[in-house]
C-alpha positions as CSV (number, residue, x, y, z in Angstrom):
1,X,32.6,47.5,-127.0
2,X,30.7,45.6,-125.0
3,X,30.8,42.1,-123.9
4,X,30.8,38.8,-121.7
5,X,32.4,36.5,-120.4
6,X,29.8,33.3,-120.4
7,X,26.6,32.1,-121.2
8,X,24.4,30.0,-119.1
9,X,24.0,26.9,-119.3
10,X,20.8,24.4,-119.1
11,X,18.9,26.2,-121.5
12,X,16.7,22.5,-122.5
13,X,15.4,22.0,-118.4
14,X,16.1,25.2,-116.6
15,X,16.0,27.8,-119.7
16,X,17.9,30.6,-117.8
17,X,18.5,32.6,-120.6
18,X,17.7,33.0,-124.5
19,X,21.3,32.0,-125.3
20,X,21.5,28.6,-122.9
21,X,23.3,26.0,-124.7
22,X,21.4,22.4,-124.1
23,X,23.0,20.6,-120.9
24,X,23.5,16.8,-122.5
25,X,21.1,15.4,-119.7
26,X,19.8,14.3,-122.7
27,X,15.5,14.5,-122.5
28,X,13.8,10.9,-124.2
29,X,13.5,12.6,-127.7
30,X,16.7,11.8,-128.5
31,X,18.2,9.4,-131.0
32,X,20.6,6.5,-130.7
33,X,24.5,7.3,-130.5
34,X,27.7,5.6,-130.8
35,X,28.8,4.0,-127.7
36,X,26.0,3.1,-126.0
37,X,25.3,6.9,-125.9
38,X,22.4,9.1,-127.2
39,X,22.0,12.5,-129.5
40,X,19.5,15.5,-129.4
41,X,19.0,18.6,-131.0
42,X,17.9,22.0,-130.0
43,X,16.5,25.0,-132.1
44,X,15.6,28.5,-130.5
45,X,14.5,31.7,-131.7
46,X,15.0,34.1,-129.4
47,X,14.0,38.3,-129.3
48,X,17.7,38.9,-128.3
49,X,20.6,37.2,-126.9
50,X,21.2,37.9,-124.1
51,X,24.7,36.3,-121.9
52,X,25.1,37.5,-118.2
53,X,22.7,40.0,-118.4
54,X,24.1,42.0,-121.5
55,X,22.8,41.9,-125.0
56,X,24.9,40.0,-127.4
57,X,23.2,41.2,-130.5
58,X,22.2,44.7,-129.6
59,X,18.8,43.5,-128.5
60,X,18.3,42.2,-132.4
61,X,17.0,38.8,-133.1
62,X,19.0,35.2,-132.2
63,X,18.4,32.0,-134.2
64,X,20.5,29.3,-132.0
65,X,20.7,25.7,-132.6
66,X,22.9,23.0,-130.7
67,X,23.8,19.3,-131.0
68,X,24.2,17.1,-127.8
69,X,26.3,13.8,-127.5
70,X,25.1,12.1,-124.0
71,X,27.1,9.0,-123.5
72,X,25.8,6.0,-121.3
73,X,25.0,6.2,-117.8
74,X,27.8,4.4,-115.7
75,X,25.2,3.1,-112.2
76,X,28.6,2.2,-109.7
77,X,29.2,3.2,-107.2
78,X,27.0,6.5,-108.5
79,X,25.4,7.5,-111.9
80,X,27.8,9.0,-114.2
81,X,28.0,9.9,-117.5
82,X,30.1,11.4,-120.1
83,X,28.3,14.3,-122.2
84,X,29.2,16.5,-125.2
85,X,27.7,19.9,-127.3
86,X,28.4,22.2,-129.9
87,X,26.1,25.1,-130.3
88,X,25.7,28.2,-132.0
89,X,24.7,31.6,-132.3
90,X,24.2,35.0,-134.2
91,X,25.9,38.1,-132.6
92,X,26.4,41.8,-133.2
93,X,29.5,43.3,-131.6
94,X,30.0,47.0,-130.9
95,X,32.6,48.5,-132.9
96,X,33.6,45.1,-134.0
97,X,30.4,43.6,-136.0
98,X,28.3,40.8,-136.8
99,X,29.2,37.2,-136.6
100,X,28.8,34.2,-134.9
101,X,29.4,33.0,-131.2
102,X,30.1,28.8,-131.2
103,X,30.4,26.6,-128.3
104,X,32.5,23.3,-127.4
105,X,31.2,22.0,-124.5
106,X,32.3,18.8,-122.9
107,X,32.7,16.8,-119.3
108,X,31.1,14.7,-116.9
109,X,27.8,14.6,-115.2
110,X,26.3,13.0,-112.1
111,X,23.7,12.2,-109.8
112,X,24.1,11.4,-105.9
113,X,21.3,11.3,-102.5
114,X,18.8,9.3,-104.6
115,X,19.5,12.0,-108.0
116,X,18.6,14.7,-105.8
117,X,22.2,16.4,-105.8
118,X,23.3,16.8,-109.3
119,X,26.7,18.1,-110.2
120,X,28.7,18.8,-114.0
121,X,32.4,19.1,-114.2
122,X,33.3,20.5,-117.4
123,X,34.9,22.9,-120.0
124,X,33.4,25.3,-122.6
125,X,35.2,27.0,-125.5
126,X,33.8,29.9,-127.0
127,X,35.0,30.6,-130.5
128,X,34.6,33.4,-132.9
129,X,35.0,32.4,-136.2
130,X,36.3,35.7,-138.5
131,X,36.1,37.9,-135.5
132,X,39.1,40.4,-133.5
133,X,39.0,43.1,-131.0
134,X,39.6,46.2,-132.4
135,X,43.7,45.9,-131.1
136,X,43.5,42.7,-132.9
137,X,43.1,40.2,-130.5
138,X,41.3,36.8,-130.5
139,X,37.9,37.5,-129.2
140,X,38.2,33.3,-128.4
141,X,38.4,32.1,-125.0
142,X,37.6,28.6,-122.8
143,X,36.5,28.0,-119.5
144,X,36.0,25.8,-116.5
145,X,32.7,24.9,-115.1
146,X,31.3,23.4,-112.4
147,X,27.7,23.4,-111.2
148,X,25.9,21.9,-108.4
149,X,21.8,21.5,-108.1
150,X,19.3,19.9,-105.7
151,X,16.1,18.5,-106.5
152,X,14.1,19.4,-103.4
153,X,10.7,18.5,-105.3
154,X,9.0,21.7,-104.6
155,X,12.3,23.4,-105.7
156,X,15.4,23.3,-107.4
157,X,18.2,25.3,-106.2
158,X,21.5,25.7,-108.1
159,X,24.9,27.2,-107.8
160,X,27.5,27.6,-110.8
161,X,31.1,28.6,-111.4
162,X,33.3,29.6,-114.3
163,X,37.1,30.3,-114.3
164,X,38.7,31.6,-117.1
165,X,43.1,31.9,-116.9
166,X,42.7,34.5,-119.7
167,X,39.1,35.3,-120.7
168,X,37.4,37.7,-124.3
169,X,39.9,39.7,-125.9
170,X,43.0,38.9,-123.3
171,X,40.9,40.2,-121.0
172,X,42.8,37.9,-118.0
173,X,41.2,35.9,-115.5
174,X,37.6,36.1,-115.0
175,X,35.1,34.0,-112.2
176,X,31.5,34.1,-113.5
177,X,29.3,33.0,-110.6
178,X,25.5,32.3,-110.3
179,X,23.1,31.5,-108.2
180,X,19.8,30.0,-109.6
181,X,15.8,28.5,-108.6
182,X,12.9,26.9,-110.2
183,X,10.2,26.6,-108.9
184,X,7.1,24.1,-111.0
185,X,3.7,25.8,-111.0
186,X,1.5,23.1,-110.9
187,X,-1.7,25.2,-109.8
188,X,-1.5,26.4,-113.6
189,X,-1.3,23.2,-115.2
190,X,-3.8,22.6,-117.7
191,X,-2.7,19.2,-119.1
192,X,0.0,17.2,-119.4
193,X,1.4,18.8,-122.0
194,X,0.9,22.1,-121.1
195,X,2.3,23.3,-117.7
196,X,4.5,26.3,-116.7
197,X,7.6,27.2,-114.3
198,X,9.2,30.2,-112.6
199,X,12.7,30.6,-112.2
200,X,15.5,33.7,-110.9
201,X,18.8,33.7,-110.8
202,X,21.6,36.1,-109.8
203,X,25.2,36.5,-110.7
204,X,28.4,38.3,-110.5
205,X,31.4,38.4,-113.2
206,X,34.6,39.6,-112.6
207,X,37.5,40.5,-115.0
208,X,40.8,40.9,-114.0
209,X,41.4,43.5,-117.1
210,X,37.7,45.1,-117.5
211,X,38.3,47.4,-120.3
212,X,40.0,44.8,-122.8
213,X,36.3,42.9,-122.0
214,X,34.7,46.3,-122.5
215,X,33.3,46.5,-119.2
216,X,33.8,49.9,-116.7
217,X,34.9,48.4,-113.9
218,X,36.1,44.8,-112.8
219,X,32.8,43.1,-111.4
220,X,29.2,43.8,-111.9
221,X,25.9,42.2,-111.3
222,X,23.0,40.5,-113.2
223,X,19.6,39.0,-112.2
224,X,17.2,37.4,-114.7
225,X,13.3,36.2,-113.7
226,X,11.0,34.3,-115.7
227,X,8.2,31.8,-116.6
228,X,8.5,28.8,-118.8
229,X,5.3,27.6,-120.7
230,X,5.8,24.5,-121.7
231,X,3.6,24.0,-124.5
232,X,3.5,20.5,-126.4
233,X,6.7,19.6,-127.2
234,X,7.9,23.8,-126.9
235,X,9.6,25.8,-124.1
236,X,8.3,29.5,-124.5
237,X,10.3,31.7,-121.7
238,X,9.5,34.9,-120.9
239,X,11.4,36.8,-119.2
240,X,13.4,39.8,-117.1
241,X,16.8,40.6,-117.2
242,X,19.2,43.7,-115.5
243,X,22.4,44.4,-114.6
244,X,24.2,47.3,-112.2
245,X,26.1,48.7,-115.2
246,X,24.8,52.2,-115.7
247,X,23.8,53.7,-119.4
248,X,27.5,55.5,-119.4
249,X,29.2,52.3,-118.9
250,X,26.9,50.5,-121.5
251,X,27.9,53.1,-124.0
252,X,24.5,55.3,-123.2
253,X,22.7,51.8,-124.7
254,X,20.0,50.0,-123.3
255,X,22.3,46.7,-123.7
256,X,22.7,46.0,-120.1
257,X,19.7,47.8,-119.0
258,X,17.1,46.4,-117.1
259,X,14.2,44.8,-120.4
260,X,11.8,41.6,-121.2
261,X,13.1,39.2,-123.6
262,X,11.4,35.9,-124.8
263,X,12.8,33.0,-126.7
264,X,11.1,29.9,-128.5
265,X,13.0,26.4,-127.7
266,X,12.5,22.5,-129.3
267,X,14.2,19.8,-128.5
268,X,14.4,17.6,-130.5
C-alpha cells in the first residue's frame, strides 16, 4: 500500500500541489456568508493527485472541488479571522481501491508587520468514506497545523507543520514538515490578466509506525517545483515532483518517483 500522511495546503494563492485544498483567505470572487463572513468555491482537474510527493491515484486523473467559509476580519489589536473548508477528492489505493479522500478544515488566520507575516492555526480531518486498510483499520485520521509566511514583495517564504497523535491506518504519530517559496515573474507578464509564478518547496514526513502507513522506513523526503500561469480567471500549474523513496519501496511503481504533473484550478 502506499500512502500519506497530508496534503498541502494553499492550493487557491500558492498552488503547491494538484491536491491543495483552498486556504479560506478568501480571493474577492466570493459570495456573501452568514455572520458577516464570506464563501468561495474551488474546482480543479488535475493529471494526478499527488500528497507529499506520492501519487494518490496511481498517477490517474483527479477531479477536486472545495467550499470555503471565511468569517469577518477582526482589525484589534491585529487582523484576525475565523475560516472554514470542506473539500474533496478522487483516490486509488493499492491493494485497498478506489474511493474518495474528504477534508474538514477549520481555525484561525492572521496578519501581523503591516500583513507581511501571515500565520494559520488550525486542524484538518481527512476522512475516507467506505474505505479500510487491509487489517481493517480506519484509513481516517486529523491533524494539527500551523503555518507561517512572509511577504517580502519579491518573495514569499513559508514554513508548515503537521502533527498527527495517531495518523492513516493507526499508523501513530506523524510530523509532516515543509518548507516553501514563490517567487512572481513579472518580466513574463503580458497583461493583467495573464501573468505567471515560480514556486519549490521541500518536505519531510515521519511516521512513528511506517509500515501500517505503507511506507519502508520512518521518514522520507519530497520536493516539488513549478510555474503558475495565471490565465483570466484560471491557475494552470505545471509542475515537478520527487521523493527519496526508491522503486522497491514504492512497490517497483513510479508513484513516488521523480514526474511532471499539471492541474487546472477556478475559484470561484
Amino acid at each position: 500500500m502506499i500512502r500519506t500522511l497530508t496534503a498541502t495546503l494553499v492550493g487557491a494563492s500558492l498552488a503547491l500541489c494538484a491536491s491543495a485544498a483552498a486556504s479560506a483567505d478568501l480571493p474577492a470572487t466570493g459570495w456573501p456568508a452568514p455572520f458577516g463572513g464570506s464563501f468561495s468555491a474551488n474546482f480543479t482537474v488535475a493529471t494526478e493527485y499527488t500528497q507529499s510527493g506520492i501519487s494518490q491515484t496511481q498517477l490517474t486523473p483527479a477531479v477536486q472541488a472545495g467550499l470555503d467559509y471565511r468569517g469577518p476580519t477582526l482589525e484589534a489589536p491585529v487582523p484576525l479571522w475565523l475560516y472554514a473548508s470542506l473539500w474533496g477528492s478522487n483516490i486509488d489505493f493499492p491493494g485497498i481501491g478506489s474511493g474518495a479522500e474528504i477534508q474538514v478544515l477549520g481555525g484561525l488566520k492572521g496578519r501581523l508587520l503591516d500583513r507581511k507575516l501571515s500565520f494559520d492555526i488550525g486542524y484538518v480531518e481527512h476522512v475516507y468514506p467506505g474505505l479500510l486498510d487491509v487489517t481493517g483499520a480506519s484509513l481516517d485520521y486529523g491533524e494539527i497545523s500551523l503555518s507561517l509566511g512572509y511577504n517580502f514583495g519579491f518573495a514569499t517564504l513559508g514554513a508548515r507543520v503537521r502533527y498527527s497523535g495517531n495518523g492513516i491506518a493507526d499508523s501513530g504519530v506523524s510530523w509532516n514538515r515543509r518548507l516553501l517559496a514563490a517567487v512572481p515573474l513579472p518580466f513574463l507578464k503580458v497583461n493583467d490578466r495573464i501573468s505567471f509564478e515560480a514556486y519549490g518547496s521541500v518536505g519531510n514526513v515521519w511516521i512513528e509506525k511506517p509500515l501500517a502507513a505503507g511506507i519502508p522506513s520512518p521518514d522520507y523526503w519530497y520536493w516539488q517545483f513549478g510555474i503558475i500561469t495565471h490565465l483570466y480567471g484560471i491557475d494552470l500549474n505545471l509542475a515537478y515532483t520527487d521523493t527519496n523513496i526508491e522503486p522497491a519501496g514504492c512497490q517497483y511503481t513510479r508513484y513516488c518517483s521523480a514526474r511532471v504533473f499539471a492541474a487546472l484550478t477556478k475559484v470561484f
